[in-house]
LOKE-650523 format. One record per residue (C-alpha): z, x, y negated; chain; residue number from 1. Coordinates in steps of 0.05 Angstrom, whole numbers, plus 5000, padded with zeros to 4 digits. Layout:
N
NODE / Z / X / Y / A / NUM
...
This chain:
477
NODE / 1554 / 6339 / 3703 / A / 1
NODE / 1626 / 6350 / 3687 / A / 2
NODE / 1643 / 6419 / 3661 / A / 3
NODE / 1705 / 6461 / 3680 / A / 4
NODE / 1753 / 6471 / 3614 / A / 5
NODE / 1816 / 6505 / 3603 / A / 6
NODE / 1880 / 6494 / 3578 / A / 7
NODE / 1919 / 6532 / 3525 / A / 8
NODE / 1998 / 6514 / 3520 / A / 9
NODE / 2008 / 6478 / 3466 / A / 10
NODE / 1937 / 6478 / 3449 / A / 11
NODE / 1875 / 6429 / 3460 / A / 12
NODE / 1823 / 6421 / 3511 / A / 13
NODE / 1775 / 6464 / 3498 / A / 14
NODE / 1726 / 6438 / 3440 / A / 15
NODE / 1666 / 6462 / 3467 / A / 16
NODE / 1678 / 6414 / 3536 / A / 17
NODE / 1689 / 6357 / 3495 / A / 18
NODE / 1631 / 6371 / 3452 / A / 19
NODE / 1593 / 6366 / 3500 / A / 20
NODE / 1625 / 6302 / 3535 / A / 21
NODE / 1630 / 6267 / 3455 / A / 22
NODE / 1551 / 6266 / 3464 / A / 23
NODE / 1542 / 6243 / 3531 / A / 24
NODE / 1593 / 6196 / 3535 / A / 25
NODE / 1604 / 6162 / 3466 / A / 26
NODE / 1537 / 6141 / 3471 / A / 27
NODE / 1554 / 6113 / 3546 / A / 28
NODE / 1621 / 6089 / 3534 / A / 29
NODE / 1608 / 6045 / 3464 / A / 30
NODE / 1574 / 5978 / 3458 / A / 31
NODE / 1514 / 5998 / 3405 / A / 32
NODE / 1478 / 5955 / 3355 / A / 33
NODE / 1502 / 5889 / 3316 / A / 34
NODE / 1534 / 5830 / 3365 / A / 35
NODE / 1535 / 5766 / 3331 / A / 36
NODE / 1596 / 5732 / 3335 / A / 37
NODE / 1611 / 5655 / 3318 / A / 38
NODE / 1669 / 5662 / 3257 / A / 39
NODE / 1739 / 5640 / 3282 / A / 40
NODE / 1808 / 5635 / 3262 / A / 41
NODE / 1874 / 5653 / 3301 / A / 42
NODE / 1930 / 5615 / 3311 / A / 43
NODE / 1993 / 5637 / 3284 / A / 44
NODE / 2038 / 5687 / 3338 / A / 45
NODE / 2084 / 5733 / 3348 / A / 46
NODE / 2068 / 5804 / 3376 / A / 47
NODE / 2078 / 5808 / 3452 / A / 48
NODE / 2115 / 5873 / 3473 / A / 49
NODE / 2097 / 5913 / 3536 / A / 50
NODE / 2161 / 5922 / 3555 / A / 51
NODE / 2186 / 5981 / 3589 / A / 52
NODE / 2226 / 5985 / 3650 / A / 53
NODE / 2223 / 6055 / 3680 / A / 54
NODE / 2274 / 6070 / 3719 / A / 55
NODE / 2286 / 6141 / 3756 / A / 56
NODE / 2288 / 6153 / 3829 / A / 57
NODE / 2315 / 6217 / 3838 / A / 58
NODE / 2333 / 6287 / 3799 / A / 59
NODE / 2255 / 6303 / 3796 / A / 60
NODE / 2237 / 6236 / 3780 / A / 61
NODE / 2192 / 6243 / 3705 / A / 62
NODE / 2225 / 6218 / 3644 / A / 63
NODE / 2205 / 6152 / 3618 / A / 64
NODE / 2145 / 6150 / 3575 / A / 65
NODE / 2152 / 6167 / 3505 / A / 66
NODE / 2132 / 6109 / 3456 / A / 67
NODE / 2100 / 6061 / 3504 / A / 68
NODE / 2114 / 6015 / 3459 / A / 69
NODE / 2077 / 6045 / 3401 / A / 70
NODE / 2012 / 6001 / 3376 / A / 71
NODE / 1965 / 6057 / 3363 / A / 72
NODE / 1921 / 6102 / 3399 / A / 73
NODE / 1843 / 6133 / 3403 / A / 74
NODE / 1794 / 6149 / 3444 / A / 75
NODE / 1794 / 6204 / 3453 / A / 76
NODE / 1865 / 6233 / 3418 / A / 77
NODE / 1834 / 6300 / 3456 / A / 78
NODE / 1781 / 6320 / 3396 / A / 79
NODE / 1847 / 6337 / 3350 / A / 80
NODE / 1909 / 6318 / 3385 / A / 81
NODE / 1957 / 6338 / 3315 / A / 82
NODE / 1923 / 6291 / 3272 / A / 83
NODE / 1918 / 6249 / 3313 / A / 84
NODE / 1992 / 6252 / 3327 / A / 85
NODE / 2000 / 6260 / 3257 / A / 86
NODE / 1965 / 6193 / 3238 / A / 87
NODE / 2012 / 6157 / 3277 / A / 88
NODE / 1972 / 6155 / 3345 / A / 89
NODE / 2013 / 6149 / 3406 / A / 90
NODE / 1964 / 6130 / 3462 / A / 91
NODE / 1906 / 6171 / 3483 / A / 92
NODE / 1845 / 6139 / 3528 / A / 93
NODE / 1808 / 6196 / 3558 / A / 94
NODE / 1740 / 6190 / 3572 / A / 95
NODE / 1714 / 6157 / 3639 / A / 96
NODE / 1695 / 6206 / 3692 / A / 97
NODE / 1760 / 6240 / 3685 / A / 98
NODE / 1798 / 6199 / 3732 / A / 99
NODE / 1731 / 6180 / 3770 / A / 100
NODE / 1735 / 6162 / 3842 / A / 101
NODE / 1671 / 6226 / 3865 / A / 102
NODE / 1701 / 6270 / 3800 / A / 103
NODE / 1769 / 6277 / 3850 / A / 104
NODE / 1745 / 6260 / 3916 / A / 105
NODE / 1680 / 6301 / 3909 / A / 106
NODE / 1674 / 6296 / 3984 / A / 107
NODE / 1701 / 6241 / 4040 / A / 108
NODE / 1783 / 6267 / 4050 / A / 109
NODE / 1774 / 6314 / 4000 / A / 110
NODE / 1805 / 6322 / 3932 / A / 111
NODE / 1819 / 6366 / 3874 / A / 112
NODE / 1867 / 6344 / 3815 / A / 113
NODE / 1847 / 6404 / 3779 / A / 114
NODE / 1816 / 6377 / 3713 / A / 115
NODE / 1843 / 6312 / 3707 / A / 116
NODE / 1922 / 6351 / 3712 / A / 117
NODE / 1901 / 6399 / 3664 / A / 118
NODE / 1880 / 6347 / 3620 / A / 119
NODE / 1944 / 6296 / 3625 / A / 120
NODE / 1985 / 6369 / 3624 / A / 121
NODE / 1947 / 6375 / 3552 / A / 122
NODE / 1958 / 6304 / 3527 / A / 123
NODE / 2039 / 6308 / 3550 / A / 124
NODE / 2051 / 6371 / 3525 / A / 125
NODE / 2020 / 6334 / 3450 / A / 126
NODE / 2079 / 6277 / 3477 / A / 127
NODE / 2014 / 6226 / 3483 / A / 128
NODE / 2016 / 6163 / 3540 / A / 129
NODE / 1954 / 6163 / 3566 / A / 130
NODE / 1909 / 6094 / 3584 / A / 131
NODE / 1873 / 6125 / 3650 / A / 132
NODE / 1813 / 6093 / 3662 / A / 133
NODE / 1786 / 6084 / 3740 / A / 134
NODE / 1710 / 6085 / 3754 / A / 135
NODE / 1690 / 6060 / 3817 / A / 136
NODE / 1635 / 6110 / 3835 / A / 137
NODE / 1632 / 6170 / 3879 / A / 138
NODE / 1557 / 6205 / 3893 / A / 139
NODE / 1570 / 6213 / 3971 / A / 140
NODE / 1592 / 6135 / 3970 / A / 141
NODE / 1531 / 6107 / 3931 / A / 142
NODE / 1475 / 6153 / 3961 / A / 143
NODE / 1479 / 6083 / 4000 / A / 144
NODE / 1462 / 6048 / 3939 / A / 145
NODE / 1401 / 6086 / 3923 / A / 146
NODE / 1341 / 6055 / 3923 / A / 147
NODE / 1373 / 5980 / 3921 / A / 148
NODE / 1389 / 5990 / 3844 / A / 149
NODE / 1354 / 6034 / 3790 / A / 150
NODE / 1379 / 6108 / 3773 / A / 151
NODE / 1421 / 6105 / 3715 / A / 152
NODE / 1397 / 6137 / 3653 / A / 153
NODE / 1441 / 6194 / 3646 / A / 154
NODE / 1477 / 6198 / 3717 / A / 155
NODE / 1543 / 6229 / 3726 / A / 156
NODE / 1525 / 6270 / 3786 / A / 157
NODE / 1603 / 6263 / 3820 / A / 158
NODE / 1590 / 6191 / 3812 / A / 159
NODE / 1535 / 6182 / 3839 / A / 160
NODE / 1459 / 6160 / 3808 / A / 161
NODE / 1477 / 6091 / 3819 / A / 162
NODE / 1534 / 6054 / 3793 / A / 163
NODE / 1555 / 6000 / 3841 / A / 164
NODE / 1607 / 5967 / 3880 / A / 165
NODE / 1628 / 6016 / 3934 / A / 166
NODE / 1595 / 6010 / 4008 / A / 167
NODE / 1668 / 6028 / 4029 / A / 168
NODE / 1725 / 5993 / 3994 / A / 169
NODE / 1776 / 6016 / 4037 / A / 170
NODE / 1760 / 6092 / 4024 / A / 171
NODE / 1770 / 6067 / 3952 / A / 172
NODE / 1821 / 6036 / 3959 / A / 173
NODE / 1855 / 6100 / 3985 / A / 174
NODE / 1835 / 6140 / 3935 / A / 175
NODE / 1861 / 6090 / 3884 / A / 176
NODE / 1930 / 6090 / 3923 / A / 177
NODE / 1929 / 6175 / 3923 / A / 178
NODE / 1905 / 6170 / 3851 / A / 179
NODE / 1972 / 6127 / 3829 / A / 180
NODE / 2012 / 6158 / 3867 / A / 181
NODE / 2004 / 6229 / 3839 / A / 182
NODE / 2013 / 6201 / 3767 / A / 183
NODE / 2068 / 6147 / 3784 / A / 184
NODE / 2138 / 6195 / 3776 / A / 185
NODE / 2172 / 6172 / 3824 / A / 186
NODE / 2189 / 6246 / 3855 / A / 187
NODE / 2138 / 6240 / 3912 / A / 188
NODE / 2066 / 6274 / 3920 / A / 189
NODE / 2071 / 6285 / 3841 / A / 190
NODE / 2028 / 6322 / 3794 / A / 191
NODE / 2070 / 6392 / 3780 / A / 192
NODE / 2107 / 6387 / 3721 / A / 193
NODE / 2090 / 6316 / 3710 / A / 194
NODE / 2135 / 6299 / 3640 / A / 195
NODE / 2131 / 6223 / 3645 / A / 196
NODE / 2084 / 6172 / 3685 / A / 197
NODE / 2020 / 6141 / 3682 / A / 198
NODE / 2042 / 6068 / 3684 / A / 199
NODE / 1969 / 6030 / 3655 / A / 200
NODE / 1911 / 6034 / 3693 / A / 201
NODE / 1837 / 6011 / 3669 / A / 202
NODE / 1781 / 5981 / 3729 / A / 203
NODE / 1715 / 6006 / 3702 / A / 204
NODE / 1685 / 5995 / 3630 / A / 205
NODE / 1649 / 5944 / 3604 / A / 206
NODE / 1607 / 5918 / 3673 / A / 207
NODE / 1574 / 5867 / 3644 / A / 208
NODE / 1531 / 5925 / 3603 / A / 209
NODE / 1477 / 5939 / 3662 / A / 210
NODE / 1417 / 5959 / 3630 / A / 211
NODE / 1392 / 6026 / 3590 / A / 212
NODE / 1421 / 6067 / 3564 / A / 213
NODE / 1489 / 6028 / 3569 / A / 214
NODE / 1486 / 6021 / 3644 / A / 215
NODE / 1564 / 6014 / 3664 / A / 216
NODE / 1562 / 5984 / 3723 / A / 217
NODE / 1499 / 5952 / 3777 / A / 218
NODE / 1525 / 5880 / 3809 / A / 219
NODE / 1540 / 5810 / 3793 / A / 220
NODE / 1611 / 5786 / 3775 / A / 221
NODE / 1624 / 5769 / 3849 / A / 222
NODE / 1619 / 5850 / 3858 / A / 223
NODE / 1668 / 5866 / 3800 / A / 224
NODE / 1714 / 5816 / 3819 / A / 225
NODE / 1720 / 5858 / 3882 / A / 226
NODE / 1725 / 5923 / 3860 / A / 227
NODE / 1786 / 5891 / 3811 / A / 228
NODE / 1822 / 5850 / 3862 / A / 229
NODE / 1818 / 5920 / 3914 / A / 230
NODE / 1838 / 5964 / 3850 / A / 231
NODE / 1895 / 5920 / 3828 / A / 232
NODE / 1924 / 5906 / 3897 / A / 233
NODE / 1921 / 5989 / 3909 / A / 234
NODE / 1948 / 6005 / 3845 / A / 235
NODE / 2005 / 5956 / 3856 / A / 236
NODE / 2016 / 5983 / 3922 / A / 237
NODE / 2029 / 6054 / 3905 / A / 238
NODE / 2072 / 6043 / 3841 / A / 239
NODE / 2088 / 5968 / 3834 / A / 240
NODE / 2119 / 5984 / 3760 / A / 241
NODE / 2045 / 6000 / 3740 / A / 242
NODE / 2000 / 5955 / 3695 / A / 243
NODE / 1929 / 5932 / 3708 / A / 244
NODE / 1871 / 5925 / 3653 / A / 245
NODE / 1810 / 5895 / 3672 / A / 246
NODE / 1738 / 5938 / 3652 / A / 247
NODE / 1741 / 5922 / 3574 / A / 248
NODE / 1688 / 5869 / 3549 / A / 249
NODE / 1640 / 5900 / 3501 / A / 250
NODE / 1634 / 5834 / 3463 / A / 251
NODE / 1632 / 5758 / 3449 / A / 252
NODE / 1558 / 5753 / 3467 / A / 253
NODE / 1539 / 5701 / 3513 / A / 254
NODE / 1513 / 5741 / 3563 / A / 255
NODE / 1578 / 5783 / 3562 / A / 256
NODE / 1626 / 5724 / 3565 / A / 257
NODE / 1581 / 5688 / 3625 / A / 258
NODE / 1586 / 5752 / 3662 / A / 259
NODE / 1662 / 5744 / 3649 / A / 260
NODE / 1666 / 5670 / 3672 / A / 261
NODE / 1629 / 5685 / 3740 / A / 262
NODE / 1694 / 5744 / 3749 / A / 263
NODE / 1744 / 5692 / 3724 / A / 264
NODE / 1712 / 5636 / 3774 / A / 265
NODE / 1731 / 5679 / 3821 / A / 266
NODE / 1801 / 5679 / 3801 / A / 267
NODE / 1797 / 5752 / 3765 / A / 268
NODE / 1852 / 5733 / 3722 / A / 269
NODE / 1904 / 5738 / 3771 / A / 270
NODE / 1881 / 5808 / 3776 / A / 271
NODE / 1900 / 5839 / 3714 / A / 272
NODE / 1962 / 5854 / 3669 / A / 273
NODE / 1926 / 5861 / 3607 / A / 274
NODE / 1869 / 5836 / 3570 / A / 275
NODE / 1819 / 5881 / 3548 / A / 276
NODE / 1766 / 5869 / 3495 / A / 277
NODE / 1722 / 5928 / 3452 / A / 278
NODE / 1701 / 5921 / 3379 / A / 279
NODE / 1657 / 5970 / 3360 / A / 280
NODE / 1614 / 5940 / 3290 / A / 281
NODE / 1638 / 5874 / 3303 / A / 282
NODE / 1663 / 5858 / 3241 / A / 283
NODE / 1738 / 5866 / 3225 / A / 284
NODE / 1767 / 5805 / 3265 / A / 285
NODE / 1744 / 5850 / 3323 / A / 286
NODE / 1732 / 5788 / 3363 / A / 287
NODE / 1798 / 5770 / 3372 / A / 288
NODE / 1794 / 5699 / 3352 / A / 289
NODE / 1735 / 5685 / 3401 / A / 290
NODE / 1770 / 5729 / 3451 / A / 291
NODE / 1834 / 5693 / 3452 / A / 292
NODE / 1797 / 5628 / 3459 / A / 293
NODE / 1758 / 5649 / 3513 / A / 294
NODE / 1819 / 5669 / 3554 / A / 295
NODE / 1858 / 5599 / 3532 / A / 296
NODE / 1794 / 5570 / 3563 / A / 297
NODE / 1812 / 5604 / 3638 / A / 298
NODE / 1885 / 5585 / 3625 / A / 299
NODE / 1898 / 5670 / 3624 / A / 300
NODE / 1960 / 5686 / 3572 / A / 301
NODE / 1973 / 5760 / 3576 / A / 302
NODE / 1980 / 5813 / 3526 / A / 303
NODE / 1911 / 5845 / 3498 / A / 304
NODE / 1894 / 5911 / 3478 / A / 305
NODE / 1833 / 5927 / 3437 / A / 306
NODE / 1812 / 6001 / 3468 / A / 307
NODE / 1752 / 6005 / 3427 / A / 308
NODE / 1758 / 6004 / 3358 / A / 309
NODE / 1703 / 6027 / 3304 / A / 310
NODE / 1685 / 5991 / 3241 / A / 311
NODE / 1625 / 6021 / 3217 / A / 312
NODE / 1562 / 5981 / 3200 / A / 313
NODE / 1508 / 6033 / 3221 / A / 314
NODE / 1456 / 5989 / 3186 / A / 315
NODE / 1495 / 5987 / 3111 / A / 316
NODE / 1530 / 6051 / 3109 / A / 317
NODE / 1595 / 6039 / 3061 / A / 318
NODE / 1646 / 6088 / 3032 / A / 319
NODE / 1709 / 6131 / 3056 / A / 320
NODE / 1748 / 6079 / 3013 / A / 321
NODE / 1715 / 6012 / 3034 / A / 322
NODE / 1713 / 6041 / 3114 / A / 323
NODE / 1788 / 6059 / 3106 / A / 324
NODE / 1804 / 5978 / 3069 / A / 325
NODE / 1759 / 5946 / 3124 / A / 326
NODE / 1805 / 5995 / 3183 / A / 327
NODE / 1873 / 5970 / 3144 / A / 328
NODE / 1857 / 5897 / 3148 / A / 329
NODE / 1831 / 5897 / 3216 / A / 330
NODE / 1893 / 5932 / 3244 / A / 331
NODE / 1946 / 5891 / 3201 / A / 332
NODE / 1901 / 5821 / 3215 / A / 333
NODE / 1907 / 5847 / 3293 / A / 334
NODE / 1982 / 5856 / 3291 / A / 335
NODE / 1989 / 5791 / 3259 / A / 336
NODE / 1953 / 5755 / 3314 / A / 337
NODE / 1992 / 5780 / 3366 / A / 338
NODE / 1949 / 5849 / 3384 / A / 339
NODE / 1993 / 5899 / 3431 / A / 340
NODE / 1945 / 5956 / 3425 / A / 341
NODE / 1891 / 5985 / 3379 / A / 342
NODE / 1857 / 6043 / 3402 / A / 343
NODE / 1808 / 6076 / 3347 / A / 344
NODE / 1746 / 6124 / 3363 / A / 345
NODE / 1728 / 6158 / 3314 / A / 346
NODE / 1783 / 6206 / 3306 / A / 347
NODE / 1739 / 6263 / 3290 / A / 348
NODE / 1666 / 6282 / 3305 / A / 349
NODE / 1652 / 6338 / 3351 / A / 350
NODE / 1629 / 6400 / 3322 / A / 351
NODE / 1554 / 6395 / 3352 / A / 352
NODE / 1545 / 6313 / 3325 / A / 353
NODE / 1523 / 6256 / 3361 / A / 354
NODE / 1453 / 6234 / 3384 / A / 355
NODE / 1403 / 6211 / 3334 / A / 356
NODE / 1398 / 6138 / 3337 / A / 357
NODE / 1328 / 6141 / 3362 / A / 358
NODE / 1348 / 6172 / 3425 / A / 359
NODE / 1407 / 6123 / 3439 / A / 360
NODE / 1466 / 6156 / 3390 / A / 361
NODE / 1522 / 6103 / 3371 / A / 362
NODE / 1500 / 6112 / 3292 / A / 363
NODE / 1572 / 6136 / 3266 / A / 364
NODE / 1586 / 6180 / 3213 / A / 365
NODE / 1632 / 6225 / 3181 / A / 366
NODE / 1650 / 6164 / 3135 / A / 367
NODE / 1696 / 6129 / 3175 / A / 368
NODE / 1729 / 6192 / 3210 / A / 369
NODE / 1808 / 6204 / 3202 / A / 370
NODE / 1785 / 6274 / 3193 / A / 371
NODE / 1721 / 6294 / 3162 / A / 372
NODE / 1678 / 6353 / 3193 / A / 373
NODE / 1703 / 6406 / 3144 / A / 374
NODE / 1779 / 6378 / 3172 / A / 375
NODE / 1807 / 6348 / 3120 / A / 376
NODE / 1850 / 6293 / 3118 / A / 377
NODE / 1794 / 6226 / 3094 / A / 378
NODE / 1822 / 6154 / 3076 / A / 379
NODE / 1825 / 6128 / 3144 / A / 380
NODE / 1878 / 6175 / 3157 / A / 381
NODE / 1919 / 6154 / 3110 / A / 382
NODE / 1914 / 6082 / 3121 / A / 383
NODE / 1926 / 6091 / 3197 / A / 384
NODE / 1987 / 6138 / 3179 / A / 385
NODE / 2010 / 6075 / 3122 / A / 386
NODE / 2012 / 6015 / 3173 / A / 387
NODE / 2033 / 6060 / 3235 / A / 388
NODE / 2097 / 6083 / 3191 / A / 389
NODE / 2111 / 6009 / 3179 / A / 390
NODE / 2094 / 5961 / 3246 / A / 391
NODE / 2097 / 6018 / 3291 / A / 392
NODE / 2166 / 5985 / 3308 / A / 393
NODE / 2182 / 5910 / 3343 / A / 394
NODE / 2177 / 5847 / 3293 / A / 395
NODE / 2151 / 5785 / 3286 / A / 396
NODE / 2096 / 5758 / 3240 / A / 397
NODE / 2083 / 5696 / 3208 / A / 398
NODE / 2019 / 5672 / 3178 / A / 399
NODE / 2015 / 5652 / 3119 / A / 400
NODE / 1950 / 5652 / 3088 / A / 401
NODE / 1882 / 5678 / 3127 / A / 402
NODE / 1818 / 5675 / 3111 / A / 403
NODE / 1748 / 5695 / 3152 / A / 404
NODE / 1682 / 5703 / 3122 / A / 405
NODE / 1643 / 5656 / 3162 / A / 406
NODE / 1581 / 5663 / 3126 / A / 407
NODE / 1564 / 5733 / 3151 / A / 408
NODE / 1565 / 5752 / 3225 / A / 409
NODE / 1570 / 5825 / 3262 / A / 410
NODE / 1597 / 5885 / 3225 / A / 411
NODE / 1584 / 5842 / 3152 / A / 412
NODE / 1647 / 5789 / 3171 / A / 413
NODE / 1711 / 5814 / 3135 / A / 414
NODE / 1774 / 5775 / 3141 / A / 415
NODE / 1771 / 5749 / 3047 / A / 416
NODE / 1848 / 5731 / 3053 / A / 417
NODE / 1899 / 5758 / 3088 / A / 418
NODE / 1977 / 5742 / 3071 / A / 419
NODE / 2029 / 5755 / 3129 / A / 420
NODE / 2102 / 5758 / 3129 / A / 421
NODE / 2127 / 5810 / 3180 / A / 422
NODE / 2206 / 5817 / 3201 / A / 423
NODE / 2213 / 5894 / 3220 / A / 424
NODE / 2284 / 5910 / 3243 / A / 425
NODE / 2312 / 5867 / 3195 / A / 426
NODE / 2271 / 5876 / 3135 / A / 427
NODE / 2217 / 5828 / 3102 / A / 428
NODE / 2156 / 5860 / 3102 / A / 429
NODE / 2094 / 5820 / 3071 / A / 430
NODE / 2015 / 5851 / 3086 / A / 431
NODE / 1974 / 5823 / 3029 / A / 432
NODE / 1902 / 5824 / 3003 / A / 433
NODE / 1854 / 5768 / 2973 / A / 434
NODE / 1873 / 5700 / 2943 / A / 435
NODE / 1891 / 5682 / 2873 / A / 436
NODE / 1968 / 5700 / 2874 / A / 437
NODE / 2024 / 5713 / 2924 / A / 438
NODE / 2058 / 5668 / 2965 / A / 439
NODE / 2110 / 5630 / 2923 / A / 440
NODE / 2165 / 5652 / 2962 / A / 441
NODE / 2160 / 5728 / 2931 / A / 442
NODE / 2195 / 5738 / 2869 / A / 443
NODE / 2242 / 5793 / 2831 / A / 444
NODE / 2247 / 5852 / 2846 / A / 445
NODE / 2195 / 5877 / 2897 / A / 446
NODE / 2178 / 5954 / 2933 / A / 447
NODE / 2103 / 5965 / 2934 / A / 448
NODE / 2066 / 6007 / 2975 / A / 449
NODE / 1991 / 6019 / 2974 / A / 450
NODE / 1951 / 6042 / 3031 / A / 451
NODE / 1951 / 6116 / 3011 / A / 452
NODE / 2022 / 6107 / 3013 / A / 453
NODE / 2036 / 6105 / 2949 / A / 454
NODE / 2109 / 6068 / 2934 / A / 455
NODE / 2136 / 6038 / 2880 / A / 456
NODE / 2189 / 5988 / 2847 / A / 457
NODE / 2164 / 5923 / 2802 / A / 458
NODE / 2168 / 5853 / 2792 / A / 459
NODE / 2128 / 5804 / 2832 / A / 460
NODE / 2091 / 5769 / 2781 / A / 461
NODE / 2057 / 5848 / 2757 / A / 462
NODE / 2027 / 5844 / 2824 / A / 463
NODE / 1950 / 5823 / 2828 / A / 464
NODE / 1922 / 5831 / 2900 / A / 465
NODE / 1859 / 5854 / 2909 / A / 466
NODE / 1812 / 5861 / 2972 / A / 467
NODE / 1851 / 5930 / 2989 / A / 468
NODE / 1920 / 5909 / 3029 / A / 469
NODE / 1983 / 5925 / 3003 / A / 470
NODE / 2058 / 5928 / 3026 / A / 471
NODE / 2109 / 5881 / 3000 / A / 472
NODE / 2189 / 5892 / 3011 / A / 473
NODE / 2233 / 5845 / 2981 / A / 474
NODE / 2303 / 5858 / 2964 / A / 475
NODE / 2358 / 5833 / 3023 / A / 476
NODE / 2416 / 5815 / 2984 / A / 477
């Protein structure tokens, strides 16, 4: 059940709520164990932008959203909203029952906003855009459902003890509208005191997982593709500025991407903005080779956001250091490949730990936090801060040299070479690691900076790259 919390100004949700929720829902909300992926390369491309095109409507219309356009984020920023902010994140995905259809309409007609304004009141007043994520589920709508499909392992008891499509879309469908709506800015039936809008919208999580203890959702693709066509055309409805993501995929693995080709059939790619895929021990391409393929297959070109992020192996435990190399070339490999969004979640454990593994616990540790359990600062931190400080801006990237280990597979494939060239507001920018030497085109003069954020001036040809990235700016004379 979903506990009441409070709100300070200026202050956090209350830890002991999301203590609580951290060891419920992490171990609901993340894709556990090793997936084997098949080892791919990207093409070469440019980052896509979201862009932004707010406009007001009237005097009490909420400002445009700060940052949008920022590339970082976690799940949740809530567990320590200042580092967070302070690492460079700019996005925060809550976790799922907070903007869950029976969490606000606990009964038929009637709602209550309470904890899910408090909440976006908290992340606004910490100037963080928030990802809001839909589920589908209300207990008074799938009492229907009970007895057709098995109880869910750890039920959310305003969503119900099932977790399928809804026996009334068109009550959904209203709620959906009334959910937008109050989040959209626009002047009208607004949260009080709403600073900017909502504008990105998530159906569901993962559907395709549908069995214990990771039961997301209880239906075949036909069923999704439903509740995504009836969620998109709602959302669009009430605020037509507003983005759609579809449930994120957990994986690559075959059952996940046949699950995905039954939606897609269907013609589930017209019914999304944004393409949503989860890496969480993956390895550090974090599927986005296979990903990108897959959607090329079902002719779907749209921007992609990875909302789950997490790069430890929870089989061969590694160091703070190695976590915090692995995290920088992931993110700067991402970028490179044309990534809009990278959402990390393991900002910080709660106070109270996680689940053994035994009893279905995601297997993360304190070694690949941004901030450890005494609260300091770890290595992650400061590689998230380095490479949010320097692509947190537009640009374009160009591949020069890239590398996969295909001889390993899960959390054990690392990306050997990596040598981009990025153009940030005018300046030439390379992201380098592996290989024998640089790229020929470097010489003189160079500004170095290592993932601690360490800077300084020397000749290209003292430079030896090793597997830990570093920043390269060349003199523009």
């Amino acid at each position: 059940m979903l506990m009441s919390f409070t709100i300070r100004p200026r202050d956090t949700v209350k830890t002991s709520y999301w203590e609580g929720k951290m060891k419920r829902l992490l171990v609901l909300a993340l894709v556990l164990g090793i997936i084997m992926v098949s080892a791919a390369c990207s093409k070469k491309t440019d980052t896509k932008k979201v862009s932004n095109n707010l406009k007001k409507t009237s005097k009490t219309t909420a400002k445009e959203m700060k940052q949008e356009s920022s590339h970082f984020g976690f799940m949740p920023a809530t567990l320590d909203f200042d580092s967070a902010r302070q690492a460079g994140g700019n996005w925060d995905r809550p976790f799922f029952e907070l903007f869950g259809w029976g969490q606000i309409e606990r009964s038929p007609g009637e709602f209550d906003f309470t904890e899910p304004d408090d909440y976006v009141r908290a992340a606004q007043e910490n100037d963080f855009n928030i990802l809001a994520n839909i589920q589908p589920f209300a207990a008074w709508d799938q009492e229907a459902n009970e007895g057709k499909f098995p109880e869910v392992q750890s039920p959310d008891l305003r969503g119900g003890r099932t977790r399928a499509k809804p026996n009334d879309l068109e009550a959904y469908s209203k709620f959906v509208k009334r959910l937008v709506e109050r989040y959209d800015g626009d002047g009208r039936d607004d949260m009080p005191d709403l600073k900017y809008p909502i504008r990105y919208w998530e159906v569901a999580n993962e559907p395709e997982m549908q069995n214990p203890p990771l039961t997301f959702f209880q239906g075949p693709p036909e069923d999704y593709f439903e509740i995504l066509k009836k969620t998109y055309e709602a959302v669009k409805s009430a605020d037509p500025k507003a983005k759609v993501l579809n449930g994120g995929m957990a994986g690559m693995q075959d059952f996940m991407t046949e699950y995905w080709q039954g939606v897609f059939d269907l013609g589930g790619g017209k019914y999304f903005d944004i393409a949503n895929i989860h890496s969480i021990g993956h390895g550090e391409p974090l599927n986005i080779p296979e990903f990108k393929d897959f959607l090329a297959k079902n002719n779907i070109d749209k921007p992609i956001w990875v909302t789950e992020v997490q790069i430890e192996d929870r089989r061969d435990k590694q160091t703070e250091e190695q976590y915090a190399d692995s995290l920088a070339r992931s993110y700067i490999y991402a970028l490179a490949n044309g990534v809009d969004k990278l959402f990390y979640v393991n900002l910080k454990l709660p106070d109270q730990g996680l689940p053994a593994e035994g009893e279905g616990g995601p297997g993360f540790s304190d070694l690949s936090t941004l901030i450890s359990e005494v609260g300091e600062q770890q290595p992650l931190f400061h590689v998230h801060k380095v490479i949010f400080e320097t692509l947190d801006k537009p640009f374009t990237a160009e591949k020069i040299a890239e590398e996969i280990n295909t001889t390993e597979a899960g959390a054990n494939r690392k990306i050997t070479v990596g040598h981009y060239k990025f153009t940030v507001d005018g300046r030439i920018i390379y992201a380098l690691w592996g290989g024998t030497s640089l790229p020929a085109e470097i010489t003189g003069k160079v500004s170095v900076t290592d993932m601690n954020g360490n800077k300084e001036e020397k000749d290209a040809s003292e430079i030896t790259l090793t597997e830990s990235p570093i920043f390269v700016e060349t003199r523009q004379d």
